[in-house]
Phi, psi and omega in degrees: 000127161311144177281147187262105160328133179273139158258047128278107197219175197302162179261012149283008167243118187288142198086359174242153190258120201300148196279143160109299214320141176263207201266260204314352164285276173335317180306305191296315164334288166325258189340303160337293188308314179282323143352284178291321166294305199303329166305312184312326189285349204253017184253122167313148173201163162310307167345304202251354165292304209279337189276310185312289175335303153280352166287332198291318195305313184276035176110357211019234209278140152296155194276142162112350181308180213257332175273335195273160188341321156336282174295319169302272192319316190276014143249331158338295180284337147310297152005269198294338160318295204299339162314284191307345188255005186259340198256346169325291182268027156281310189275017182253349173290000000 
């Protein structure tokens, strides 16, 4: 039988719990961290302006992307099947 490793380690190690902690400490930890990453991701810089500046250049988002134009119409038209086959079986009640 393999040793079982303690999970209790150090707090720099991501996914693991500082000792004594309890589990809503850790939680609340976590939460902190996905706070901090997602601000990061959302701070603007020259850096991501000049890479925006050149996709634009190319064309912006490819088709079938989760924004283009494309895409948009072909969940419309999904929409409105489904509407229309929701309201079918409504009027069959």
């Amino acid at each position: 039988m393999a040793d079982q490793k303690n999970p209790v380690q150090d707090s720099d190690t991501p996914g693991t719990l500082k000792e004594g902690s309890t589990l809503s400490e850790a939680k609340a930890e976590a939460e902190e961290r996905r706070e901090a990453a997602r601000r990061l991701g959302q701070a603007r810089s020259e850096r991501k302006a000049a890479a925006v500046r050149e996709n634009g250049k190319k064309g912006g988002r490819p088709p079938g992307s989760r924004n283009s134009a494309e895409t948009k119409a072909r969940m419309q038209q999904a929409q409105l099947k489904r509407r229309a086959r929701e309201q079918g079986n409504n009027k069959e009640s």
